[in-house]
KOLTORVO-354060 format. One record per residue: x, y, z of N, C-alpha, C, O, CB in turn. Coordinates in steps of 0.2 Angstrom, whole numbers, plus 5000, padded with zeros to 4 digits. Glycine has a CB too. Layout:
XYZXYZXYZXYZXYZ;...
//
This chain:
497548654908498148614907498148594900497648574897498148554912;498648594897499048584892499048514890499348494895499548604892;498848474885498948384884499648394879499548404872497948344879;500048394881500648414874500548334869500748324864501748424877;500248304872500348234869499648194868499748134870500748184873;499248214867498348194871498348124871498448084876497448234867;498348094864498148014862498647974866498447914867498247994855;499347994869499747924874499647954880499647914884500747894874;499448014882499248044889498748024891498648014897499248114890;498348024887497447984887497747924890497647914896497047964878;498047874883497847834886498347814893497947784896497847784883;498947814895499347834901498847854906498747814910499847894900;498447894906498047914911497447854913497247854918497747984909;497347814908496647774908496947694909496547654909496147794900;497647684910497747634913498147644918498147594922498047604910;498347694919498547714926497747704932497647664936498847804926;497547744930496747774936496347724933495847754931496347874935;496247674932495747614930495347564937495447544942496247544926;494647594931493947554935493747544932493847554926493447574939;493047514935492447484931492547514922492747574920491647524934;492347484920492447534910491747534909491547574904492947474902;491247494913490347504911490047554912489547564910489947474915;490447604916490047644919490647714924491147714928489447594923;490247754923490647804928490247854931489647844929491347854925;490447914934490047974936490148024934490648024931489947984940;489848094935490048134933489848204940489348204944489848144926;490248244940489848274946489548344946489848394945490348284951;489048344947488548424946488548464952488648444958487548404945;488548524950488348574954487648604951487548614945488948624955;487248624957486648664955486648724961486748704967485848604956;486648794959486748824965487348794971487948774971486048844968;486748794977487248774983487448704983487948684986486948794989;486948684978487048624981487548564974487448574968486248614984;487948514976488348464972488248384974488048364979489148484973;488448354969488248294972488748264966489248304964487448274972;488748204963489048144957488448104956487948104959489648084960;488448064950487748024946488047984942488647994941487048064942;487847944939488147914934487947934930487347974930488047844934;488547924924488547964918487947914912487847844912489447964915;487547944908486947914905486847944898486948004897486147924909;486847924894486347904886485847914887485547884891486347814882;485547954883484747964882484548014878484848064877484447974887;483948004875483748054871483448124876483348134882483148014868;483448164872483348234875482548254874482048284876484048294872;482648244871481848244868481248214871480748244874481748204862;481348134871481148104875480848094882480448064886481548084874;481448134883481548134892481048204893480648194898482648144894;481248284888480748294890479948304888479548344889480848334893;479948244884479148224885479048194890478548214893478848184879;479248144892479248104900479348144907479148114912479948064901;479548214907479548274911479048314911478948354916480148314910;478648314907478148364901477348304907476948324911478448334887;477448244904477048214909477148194915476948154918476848184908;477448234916477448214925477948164931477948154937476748174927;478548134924479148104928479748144928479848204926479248044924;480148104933480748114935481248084932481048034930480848104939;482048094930482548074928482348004931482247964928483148114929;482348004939482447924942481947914938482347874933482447904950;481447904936480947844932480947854926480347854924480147844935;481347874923481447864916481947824915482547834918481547924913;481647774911481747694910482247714903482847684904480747634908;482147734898482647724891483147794890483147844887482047714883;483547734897484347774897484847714898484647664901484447844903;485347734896485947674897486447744903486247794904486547634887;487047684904487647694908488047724901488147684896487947604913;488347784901489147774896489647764898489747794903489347814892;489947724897490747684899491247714899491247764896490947644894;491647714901492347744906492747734899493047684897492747684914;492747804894493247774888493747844888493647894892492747754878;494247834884494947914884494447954881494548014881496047904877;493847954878493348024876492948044881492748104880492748014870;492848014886492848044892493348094898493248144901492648004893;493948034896494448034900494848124897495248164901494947954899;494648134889494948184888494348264891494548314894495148184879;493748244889493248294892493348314899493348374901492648284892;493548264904493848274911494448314909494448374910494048184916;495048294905495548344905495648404904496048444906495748334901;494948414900494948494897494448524902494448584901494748504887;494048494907493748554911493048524908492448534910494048644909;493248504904492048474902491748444905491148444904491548444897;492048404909491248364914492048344920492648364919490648244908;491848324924492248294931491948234933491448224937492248354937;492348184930492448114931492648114937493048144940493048074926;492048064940492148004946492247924944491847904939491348014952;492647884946492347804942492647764948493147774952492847774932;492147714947492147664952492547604953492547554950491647654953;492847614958493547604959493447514958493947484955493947634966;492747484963492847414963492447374959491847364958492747404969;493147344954492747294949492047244951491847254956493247244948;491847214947491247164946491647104952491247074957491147124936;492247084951492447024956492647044962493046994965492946974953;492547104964492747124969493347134972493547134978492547094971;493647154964494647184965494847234964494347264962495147164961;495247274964495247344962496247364958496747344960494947394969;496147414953497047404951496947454956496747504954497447434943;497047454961497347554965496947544973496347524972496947664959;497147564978496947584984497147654986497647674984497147534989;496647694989496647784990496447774998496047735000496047844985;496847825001496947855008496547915008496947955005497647875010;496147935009495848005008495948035016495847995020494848015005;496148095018496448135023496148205023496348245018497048145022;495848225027495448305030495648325037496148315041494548305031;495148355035495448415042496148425044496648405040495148405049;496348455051496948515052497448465049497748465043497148535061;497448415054498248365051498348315045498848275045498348315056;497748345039497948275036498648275033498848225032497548245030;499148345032499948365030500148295032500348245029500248435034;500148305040500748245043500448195043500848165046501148255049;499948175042499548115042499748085037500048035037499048115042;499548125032499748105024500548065024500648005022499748185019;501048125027501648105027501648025029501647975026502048145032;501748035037501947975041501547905036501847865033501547985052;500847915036500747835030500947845026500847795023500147795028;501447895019501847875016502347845019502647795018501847925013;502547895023503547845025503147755027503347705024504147905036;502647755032502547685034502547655027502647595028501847675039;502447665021502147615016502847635012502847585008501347635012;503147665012504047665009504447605012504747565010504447745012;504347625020504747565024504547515022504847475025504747565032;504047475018503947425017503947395007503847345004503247425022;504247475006504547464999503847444996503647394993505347404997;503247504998502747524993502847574992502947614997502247524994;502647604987502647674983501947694983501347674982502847664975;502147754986501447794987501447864985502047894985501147794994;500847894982501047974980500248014982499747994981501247994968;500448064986500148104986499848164982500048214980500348114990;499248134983498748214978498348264982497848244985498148194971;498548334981498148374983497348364981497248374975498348424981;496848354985496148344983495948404981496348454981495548314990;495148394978494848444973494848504979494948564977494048414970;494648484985494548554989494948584991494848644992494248544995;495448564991495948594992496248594999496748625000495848644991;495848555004495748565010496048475014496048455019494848595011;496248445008496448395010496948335007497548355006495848365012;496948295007497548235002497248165000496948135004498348205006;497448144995497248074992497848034994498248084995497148064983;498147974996498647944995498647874990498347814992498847925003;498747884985498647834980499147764980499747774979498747864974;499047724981499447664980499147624974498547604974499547624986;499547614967499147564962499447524963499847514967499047564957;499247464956499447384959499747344951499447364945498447334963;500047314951499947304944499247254940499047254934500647274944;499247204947498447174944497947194948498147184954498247094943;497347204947496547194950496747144956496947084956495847144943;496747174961496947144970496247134974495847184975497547224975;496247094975495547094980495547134985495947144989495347034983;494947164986494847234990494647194998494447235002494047294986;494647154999494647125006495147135008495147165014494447065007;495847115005496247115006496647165008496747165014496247105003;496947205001497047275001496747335005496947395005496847274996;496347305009495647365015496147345021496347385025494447335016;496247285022496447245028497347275030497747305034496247135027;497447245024498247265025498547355027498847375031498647255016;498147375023498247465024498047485026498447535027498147495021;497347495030497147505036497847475043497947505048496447455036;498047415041498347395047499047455048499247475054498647305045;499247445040499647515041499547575044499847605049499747525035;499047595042498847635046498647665054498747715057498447635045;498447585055498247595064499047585065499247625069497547535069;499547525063500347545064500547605067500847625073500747545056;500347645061500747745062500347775065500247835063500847815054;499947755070499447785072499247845071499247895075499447785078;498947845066498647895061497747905062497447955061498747865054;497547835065497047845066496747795070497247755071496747845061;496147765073495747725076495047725071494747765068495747755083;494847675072494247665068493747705071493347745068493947585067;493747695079493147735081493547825085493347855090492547675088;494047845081494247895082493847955078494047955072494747885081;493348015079493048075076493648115074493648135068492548115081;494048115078494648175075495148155073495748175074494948225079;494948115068495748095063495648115058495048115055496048005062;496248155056496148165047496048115042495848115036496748185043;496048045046496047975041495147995038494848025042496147875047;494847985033494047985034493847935027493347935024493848075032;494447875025494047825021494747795016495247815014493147865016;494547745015494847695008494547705003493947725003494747615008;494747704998494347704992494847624989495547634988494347794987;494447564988493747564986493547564997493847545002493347474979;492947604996492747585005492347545007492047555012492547625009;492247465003492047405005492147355002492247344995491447405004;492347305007492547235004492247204995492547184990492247175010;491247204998491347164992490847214989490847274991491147094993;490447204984489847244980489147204984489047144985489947234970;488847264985488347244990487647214986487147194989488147294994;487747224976487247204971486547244972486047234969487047134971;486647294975486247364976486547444972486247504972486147374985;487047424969487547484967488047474965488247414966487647524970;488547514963489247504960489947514966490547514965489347564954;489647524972490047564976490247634977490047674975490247534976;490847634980490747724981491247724976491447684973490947774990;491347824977491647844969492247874975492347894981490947914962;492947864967493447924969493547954963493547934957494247914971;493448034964493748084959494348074956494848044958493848144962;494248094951495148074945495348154945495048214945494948044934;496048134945496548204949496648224940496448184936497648184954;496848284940496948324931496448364930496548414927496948254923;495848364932495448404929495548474926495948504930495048404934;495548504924495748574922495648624925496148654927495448594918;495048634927494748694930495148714938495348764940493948684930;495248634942495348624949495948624947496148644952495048574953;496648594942497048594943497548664941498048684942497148534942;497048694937497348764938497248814943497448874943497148794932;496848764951496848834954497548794961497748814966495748854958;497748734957498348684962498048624966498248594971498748734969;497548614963497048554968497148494961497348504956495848594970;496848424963496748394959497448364956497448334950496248424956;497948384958498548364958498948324960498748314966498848394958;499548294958500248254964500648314967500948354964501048204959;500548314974501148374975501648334979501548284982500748454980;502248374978502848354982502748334989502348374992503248404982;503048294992502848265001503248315003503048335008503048175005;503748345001504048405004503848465007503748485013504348425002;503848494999503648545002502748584998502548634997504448595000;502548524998501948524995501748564989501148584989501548524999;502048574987502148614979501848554973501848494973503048624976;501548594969501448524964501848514959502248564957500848534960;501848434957502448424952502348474948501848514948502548354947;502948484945503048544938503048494932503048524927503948604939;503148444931502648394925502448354926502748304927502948374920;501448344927501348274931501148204925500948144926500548294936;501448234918501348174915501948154915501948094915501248184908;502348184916503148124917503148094924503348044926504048164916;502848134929502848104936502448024934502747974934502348164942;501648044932501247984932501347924928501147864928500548004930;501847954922502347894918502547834922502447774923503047924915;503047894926503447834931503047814939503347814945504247884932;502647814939502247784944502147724943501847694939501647804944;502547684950502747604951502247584956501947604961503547594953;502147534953501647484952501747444957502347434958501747444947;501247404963501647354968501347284963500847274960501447374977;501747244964501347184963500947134965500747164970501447154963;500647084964500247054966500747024972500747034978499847004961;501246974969501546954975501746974981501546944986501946944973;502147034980502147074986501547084989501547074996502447134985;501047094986500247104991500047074995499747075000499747104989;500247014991500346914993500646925000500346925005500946844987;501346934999501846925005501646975010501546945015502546935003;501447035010501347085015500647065020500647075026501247145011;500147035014499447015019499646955022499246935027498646985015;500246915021500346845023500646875031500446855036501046795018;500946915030501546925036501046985041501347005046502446965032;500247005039499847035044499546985045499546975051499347085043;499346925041498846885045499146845051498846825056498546835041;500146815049500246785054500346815061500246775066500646755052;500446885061500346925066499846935071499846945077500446965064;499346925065498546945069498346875074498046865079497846955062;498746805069498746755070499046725079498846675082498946745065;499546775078499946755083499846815090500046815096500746745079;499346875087499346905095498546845096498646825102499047035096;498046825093497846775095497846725101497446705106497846765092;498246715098498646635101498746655109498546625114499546605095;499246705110499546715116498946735120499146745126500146765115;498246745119497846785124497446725126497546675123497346855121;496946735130496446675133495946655127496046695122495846695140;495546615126495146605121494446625124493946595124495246535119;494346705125493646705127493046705124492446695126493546755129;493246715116492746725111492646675106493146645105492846755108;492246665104492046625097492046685091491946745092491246585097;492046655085492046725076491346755078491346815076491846665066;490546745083490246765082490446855088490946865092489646715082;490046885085489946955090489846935098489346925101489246995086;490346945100490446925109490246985112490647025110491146905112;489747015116489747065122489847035129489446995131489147105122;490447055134490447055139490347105144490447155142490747035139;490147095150489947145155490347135160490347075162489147145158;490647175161491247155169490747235170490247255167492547155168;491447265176491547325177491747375170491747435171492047325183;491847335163491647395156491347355154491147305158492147425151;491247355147491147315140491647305137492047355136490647335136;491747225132492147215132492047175128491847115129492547205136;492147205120491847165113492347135108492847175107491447225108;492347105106493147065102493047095093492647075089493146945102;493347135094493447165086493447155080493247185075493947185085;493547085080493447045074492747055072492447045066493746955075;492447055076491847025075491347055073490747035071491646995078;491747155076491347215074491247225068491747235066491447275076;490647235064490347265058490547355057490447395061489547245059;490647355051490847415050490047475052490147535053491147415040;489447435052488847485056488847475062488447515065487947455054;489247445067489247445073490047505075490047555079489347355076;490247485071490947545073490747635072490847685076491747515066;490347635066490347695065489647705069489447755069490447715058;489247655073488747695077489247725084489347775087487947625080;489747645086490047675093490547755091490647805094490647595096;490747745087491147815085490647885083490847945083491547795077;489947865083489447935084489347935091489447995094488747925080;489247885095489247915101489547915106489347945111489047915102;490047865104490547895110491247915110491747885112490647845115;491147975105491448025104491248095105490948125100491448025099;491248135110491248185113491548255113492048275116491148155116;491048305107491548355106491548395113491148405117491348405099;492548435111492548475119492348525118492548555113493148475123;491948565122491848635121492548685123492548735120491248665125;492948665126493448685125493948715119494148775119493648655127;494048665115494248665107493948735105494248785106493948595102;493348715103492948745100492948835104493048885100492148695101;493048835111493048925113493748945111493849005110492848945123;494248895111494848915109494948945101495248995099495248845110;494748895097494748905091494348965088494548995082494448865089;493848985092493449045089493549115093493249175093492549015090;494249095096494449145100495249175099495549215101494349125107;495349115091496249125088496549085093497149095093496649205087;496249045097497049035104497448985102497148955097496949015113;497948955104498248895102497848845106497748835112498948895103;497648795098497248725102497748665100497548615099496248705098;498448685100498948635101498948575108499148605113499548685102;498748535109498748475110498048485116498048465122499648445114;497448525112496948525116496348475111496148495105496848605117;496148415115495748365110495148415108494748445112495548295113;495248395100494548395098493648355102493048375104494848355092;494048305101493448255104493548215110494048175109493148205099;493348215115493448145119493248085118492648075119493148155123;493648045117493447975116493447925120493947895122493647955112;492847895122492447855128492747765124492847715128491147875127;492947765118493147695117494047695119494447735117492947685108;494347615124494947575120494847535117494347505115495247555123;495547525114495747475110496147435111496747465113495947495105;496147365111496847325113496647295105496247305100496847265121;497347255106497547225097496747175097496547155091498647145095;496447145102495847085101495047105104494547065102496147025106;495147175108494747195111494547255109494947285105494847185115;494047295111493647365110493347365116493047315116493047365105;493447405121493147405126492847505129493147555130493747355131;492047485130491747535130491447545138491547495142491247515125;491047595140490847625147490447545149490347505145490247715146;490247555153489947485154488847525155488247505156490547435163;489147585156488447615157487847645150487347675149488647675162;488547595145488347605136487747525133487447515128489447595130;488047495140487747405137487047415134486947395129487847335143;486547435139485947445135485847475129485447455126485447485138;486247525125486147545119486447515116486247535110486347595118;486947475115487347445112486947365111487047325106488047445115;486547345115486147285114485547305110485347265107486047255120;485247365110484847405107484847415100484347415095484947455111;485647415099485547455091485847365088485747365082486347545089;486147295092486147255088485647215087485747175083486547225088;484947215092484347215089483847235086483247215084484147205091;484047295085483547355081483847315073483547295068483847465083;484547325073484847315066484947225063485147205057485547345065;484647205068484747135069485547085067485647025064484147115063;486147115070486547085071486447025078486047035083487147125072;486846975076486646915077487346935084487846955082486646855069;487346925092487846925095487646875103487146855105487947005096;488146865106488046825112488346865118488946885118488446755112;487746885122487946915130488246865134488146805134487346935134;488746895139488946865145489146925151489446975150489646815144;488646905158488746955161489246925165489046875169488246995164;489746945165490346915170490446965177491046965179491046915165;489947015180490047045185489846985190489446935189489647105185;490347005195490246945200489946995207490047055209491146905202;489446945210489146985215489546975223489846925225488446965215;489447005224490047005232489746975238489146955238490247105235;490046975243489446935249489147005253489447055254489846875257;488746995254488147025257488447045263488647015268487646985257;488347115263488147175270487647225271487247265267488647215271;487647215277486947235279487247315283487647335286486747175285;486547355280486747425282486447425287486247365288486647485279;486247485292485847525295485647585290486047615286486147545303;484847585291484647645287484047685288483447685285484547615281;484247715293483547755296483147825295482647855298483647775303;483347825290483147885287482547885284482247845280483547905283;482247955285481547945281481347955272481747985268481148015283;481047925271481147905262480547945260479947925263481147805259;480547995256479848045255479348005246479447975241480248155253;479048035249478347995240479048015234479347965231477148105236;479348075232479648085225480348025227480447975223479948165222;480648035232480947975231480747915229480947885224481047965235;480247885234480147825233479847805225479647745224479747815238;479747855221479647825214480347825209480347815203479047865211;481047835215481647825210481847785212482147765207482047875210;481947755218481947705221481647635220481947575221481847715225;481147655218480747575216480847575209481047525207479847575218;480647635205481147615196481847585197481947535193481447685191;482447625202483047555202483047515204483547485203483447565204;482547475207482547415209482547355206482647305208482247415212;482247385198482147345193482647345187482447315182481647365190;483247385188483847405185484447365186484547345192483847465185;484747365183485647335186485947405185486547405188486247255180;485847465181486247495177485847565177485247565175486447455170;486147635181485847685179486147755180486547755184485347675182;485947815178485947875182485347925186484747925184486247915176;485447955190484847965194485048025192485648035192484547935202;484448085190484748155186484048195189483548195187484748165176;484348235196483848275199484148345201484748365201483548235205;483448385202483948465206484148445212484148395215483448535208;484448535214484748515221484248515227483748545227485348555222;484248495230483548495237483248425235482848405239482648565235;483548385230483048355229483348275234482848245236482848365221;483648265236483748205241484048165239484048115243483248185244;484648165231484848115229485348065235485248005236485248155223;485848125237486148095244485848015247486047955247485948155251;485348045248484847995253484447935249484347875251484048045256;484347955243484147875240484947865236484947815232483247875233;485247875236485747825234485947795240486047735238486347865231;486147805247486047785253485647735252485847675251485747825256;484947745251484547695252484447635247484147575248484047715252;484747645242484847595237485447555240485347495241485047645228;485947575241486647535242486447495250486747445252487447605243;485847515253485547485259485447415255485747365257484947525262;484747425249484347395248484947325244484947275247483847425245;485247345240485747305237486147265240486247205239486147345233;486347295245486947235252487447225247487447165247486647145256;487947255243488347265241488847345243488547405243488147235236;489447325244489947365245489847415237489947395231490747315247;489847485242490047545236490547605238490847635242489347595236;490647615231491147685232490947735231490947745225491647695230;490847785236490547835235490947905232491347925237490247845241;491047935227491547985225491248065225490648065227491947955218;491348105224491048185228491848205223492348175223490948205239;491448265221491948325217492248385222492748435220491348365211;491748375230491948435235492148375242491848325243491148515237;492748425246492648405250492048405255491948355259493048405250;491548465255490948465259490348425259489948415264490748535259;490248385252489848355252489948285254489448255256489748355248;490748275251491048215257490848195264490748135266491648215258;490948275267490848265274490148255278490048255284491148315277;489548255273488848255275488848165277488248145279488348295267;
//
C-alpha cells in the first residue's frame, strides 16, 4: 500500500489506533508455528554471547521494551514488522473498544451490533481481520474511557442483539479488546493487531470494508480521517441508563442473594450472575457445552447445517440468574474450591413425606455394592450393561429413600416391565 502522505498518515494513524506508547509487539512466524512478543532493544552481540553460554532470550536481562512511535507505525505500513499494541493504558482506560468475530456467522453478527450501536448514535466500522476469516468492530473514544466500563456497556449491547451469550461455544462473538477490566501487574494485557499492514492488506484483510457489500474502502485514509469519535459524556450517559436498568430488573425480583457468589440447589442450580467470575463462566462454557455430532456428519458430508446447532447448551440465562443441570453441583463446587472462590451454598430441595414401598425382590452381591455407594449420595448416575439389574436397584433405592419418583423409559416395553 501506497502512504501518498506518510508524515500526517503516520501520524493520523497513531492517534487514531492509540495505546500504551511504552511498549508494543510484534508478531513472528517460525515455520508452522506464530505467535506476538514484545518488541525489544538489545545488543546482538551480546545476546549471542549469552546464547553461546547457555541462555535463553527469556533470561536475558540487558534488553528494554521499544515504544509505540510513527517509526514503527511506518515499518508496520510498509510490510516490515506487524504491530500488535496494547490497548489498556497504566490507569486502566483505553481510547477505542474492538468486537472481534469468527466463525460461520460473524458477517451478520458483525452487522446487527453495528446497527445496535448506530441506534444508539455510536459509530462503529468494521475491519476485515488478518485471517481473513473474520471482523474487528471498532468503536473509538475521544478520551482514555475506563475499561470496566466500556467492557460492561458493550457487552450489554451485545447480549441486547443477541449475538451472543457469555457461556455460548457457537457464537461468532470470541472477545473485547481490551479483554479485562483492570491490569492484573503480571503483564500488559492482551494485544489487538493494527489494520494497514501491507502484505495482509494487499491480499483484502487487515482493512475497513463496507457493511454492505463487504468490499474494502477504496481510500482508507480518507475513510480513517473521518472516523468519529464518541465521547466521554455520551459513555457517561449510556452506562448511566444500563446501570439504572440493571438497577431496576433488580429491584422487581426477590432478594435471594447477597454481592458474594450464591449457589443454590432446588430441582437445578441457580447462581446470580453478578457474581460469576470471568474463570467460572468460561469453565461452565467448557463444559456445558456439548458438540452435536450431527452438525459435524452434516458438514463433512456438504449438507445443509442451516438451523442445525452447533453445540448444545446445558446453560439458562435469566437477566439475574444462570441456571445449570442440577447433576453439575458437585463440579461446580469442586472447581470453586480447587480455585479458591470464595461462595455460599443453600440446598433448597424440600424433602416430601414419606412412603413406604413393598420391596421383595432379591438384591444380588454386584448390586448391593451400587446400592450401598448411593446411599451415601444425594446426587448420581448408575452406568451398567444390560443383564445387569439396573431396573431393580433403582427400585430398591426409591424403596430405601421413601420418597415419590418418576420413573421415565425411552420404549414403551420397558415401561411395561
Amino acid at each position: 500500500m501506497q502512504i501518498s502522505n506518510p508524515i500526517n498518515n503516520i501520524q493520523l494513524f497513531k492517534s487514531i489506533f492509540a495505546g500504551r506508547e511504552d511498549v508494543f509487539a510484534v508478531r513472528w512466524e517460525k515455520g508452522n508455528k506464530s505467535g506476538y512478543m514484545p518488541a525489544y532493544f538489545y545488543d546482538p552481540y551480546r545476546y549471542r554471547a549469552h546464547k553461546m553460554n547457555g541462555g535463553t532470550f527469556q533470561t536475558y536481562t540487558d534488553k528494554e521494551y521499544l515504544p509505540y512511535t510513527e517509526r514503527q507505525i511506518e515499518k508496520h505500513l510498509n510490510g516490515e514488522q506487524y504491530i500488535v499494541i496494547y490497548p489498556l493504558l497504566k490507569d486502566n482506560t483505553s481510547w477505542f473498544i474492538v468486537a472481534d468475530f469468527d466463525k460461520v456467522d460473524w458477517i451478520d453478527d458483525c452487522k446487527k451490533f453495528i446497527n445496535a450501536c448506530n441506534q444508539k448514535r455510536i459509530s462503529a466500522y468494521l475491519e476485515h481481520s488478518r485471517s481473513g476469516k473474520g471482523g474487528h468492530v471498532w468503536i473509538f473514544f475521544e478520551q482514555p474511557y475506563p475499561a470496566i466500563k466500556s467492557r460492561k456497556l458493550f457487552i450489554s449491547i451485545l447480549e441486547q442483539t443477541g449475538v451472543f451469550s457469555l457461556f455460548d461455544k457457537s457464537s461468532s462473538f470470541d472477545r473485547m479488546f481490551p479483554n479485562q477490566d483492570f491490569l492484573s501487574g503480571k503483564g500488559f494485557g492482551n494485544l489487538i493487531a493494527l489494520p494497514l499492514h501491507k502484505k495482509t492488506f494487499e491480499q483484502g484483510n487487515s482493512c475497513f470494508i463496507d457493511i454492505e457489500n463487504l468490499e474494502p474502502i477504496p481510500n482508507q485514509w480518507d475513510f480513517i480521517k473521518n472516523i468519529q469519535k464518541i465521547s466521554t459524556t455520551k459513555l457517561d450517559e449510556l452506562y448511566q441508563i444500563h446501570n439504572t436498568q440493571q438497577n431496576i430488573a433488580a429491584s422487581i425480583v426477590p432478594k435471594l442473594y447477597n454481592e458474594k457468589l450464591t449457589i443454590r440447589l432446588a430441582n437445578d442450580v441457580k447462581i446470580n450472575r453478578n457474581a460469576i467470575s470471568t474463570s467460572l463462566i468460561n469453565f461452565l462454557k467448557e463444559e456445558l457445552n456439548f458438540l452435536n455430532v450431527e452438525f459435524l456428519v452434516k458438514k463433512k458430508m456438504c449438507k445443509n447445517i442451516f438451523e442445525t446447532e452447533r453445540y448444545f447448551k446445558l446453560v439458562e440465562e435469566t437477566e439475574n440468574e444462570v441456571i445449570i443441570p442440577r447433576g453439575f453441583i458437585g463440579k461446580i463446587i469442586r472447581f470453586c474450591r480447587e480455585n479458591k472462590i470464595e461462595y455460599d451454598f443453600k440446598d433448597e430441595r424440600k424433602k416430601l413425606k414419606e412412603v413406604s414401598f413393598l420391596f421383595n425382590a432379591q438384591i444380588l452381591e454386584h448390586q448391593q455394592i451400587v446400592i450401598k455407594t448411593i446411599a451415601k449420595k444425594d446426587l448420581g448416575v448408575i452406568v451398567a450393561p444390560p443383564g445387569f439389574g439396573k431396573t431393580i436397584v433403582g427400585l430398591k433405592i426409591i424403596a430405601e429413600k421413601k420418597q415419590c419418583a418418576l420413573i421415565i423409559t425411552h420404549r414403551k416395553q420397558i415401561a411395561v416391565q
